[in-house]
DOFIMI-896275 format. One line per 3 residues: number of its first residue (from 1); their letters; for each residue x, y, z of C-alpha. Coordinates in steps of 0.5 Angstrom, whole numbers, plus 500, padded with zeros to 3 digits. Each point is the difference from the previous one (the first is absolute). Layout:
<recs>
NUM> A> X Y Z ~ ...
</recs>
This chain:
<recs>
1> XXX> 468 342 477 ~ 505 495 503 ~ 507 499 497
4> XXX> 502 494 497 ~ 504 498 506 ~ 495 501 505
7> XXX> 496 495 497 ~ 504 496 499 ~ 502 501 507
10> XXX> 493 499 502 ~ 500 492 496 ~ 506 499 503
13> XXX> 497 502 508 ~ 494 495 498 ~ 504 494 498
16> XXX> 506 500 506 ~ 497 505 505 ~ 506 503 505
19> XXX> 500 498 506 ~ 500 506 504 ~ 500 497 507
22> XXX> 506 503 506 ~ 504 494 503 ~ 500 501 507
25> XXX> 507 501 503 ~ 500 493 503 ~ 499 498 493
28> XXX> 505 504 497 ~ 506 498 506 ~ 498 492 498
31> XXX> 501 501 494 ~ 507 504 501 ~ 501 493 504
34> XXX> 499 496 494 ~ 504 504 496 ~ 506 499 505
37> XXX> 499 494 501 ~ 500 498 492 ~ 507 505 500
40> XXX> 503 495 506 ~ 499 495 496 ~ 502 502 493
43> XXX> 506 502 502 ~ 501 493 504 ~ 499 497 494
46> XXX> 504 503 496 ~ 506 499 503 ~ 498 493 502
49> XXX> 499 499 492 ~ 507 504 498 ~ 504 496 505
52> XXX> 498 493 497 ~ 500 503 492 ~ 507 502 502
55> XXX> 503 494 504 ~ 496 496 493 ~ 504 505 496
58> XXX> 507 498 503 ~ 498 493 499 ~ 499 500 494
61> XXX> 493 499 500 ~ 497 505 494 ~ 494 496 499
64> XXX> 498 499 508 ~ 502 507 501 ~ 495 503 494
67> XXX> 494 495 504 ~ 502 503 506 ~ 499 507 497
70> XXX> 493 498 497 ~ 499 498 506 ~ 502 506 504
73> XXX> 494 504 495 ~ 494 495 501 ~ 501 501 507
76> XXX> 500 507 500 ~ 494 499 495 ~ 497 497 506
79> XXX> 502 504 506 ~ 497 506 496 ~ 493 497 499
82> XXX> 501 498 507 ~ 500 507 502 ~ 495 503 496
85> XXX> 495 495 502 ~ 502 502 507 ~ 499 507 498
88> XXX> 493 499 497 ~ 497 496 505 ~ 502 506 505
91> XXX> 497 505 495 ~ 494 497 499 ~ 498 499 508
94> XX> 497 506 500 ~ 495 498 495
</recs>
C-alpha cells in the first residue's frame, strides 16, 4: 500500500514530469559563459548606475536620481531574462 506522499509524488510526476537528461560538457561550459557574461555586465552596470545616482544626488537632483535607481532595477530585470532565455534555449538543444 503506498503512503500518501508517494501518491502525491506520483500525481505530481504526471502533471510536471522531470527532465532527467544530462547536459553534455559543452552545454554546460556555454552555460558557465553565459553566466559570466551576465556577472560582466551586471557589475558594469552597476557601477555605471551608482555613479550617475551619486553625481545626481550632489546636484541636488532626488527625483532624477530615484528614476535612475528604477531604472538600474528594470535593467537588471531584463538582463536576467536575457540570460535565462540564453540558459534555456542551450538546455533544450539536446531535445
Amino acid at each position: 500500500m503506498k503512503t500518501a506522499y508517494e501518491l502525491a509524488m506520483e500525481r505530481l510526476e504526471k502533471e510536471s514530469p522531470r527532465s532527467d537528461k544530462k547536459l553534455t560538457d559543452d552545454q554546460k561550459k556555454r552555460l558557465g559563459e553565459v553566466d559570466e557574461q551576465h556577472q560582466a555586465k551586471v557589475a558594469e552596470r552597476r557601477i555605471m548606475s551608482e555613479k550617475e545616482v551619486m553625481d545626481l544626488l550632489r546636484e541636488g537632483k532626488q527625483e532624477e536620481a530615484g528614476k535612475a535607481r528604477e531604472q538600474f532595477i528594470e535593467d537588471m530585470r531584463k538582463m536576467e531574462e536575457e540570460r535565462e532565455s540564453k540558459k534555456e534555449k542551450i538546455r533544450r538543444e539536446s531535445e
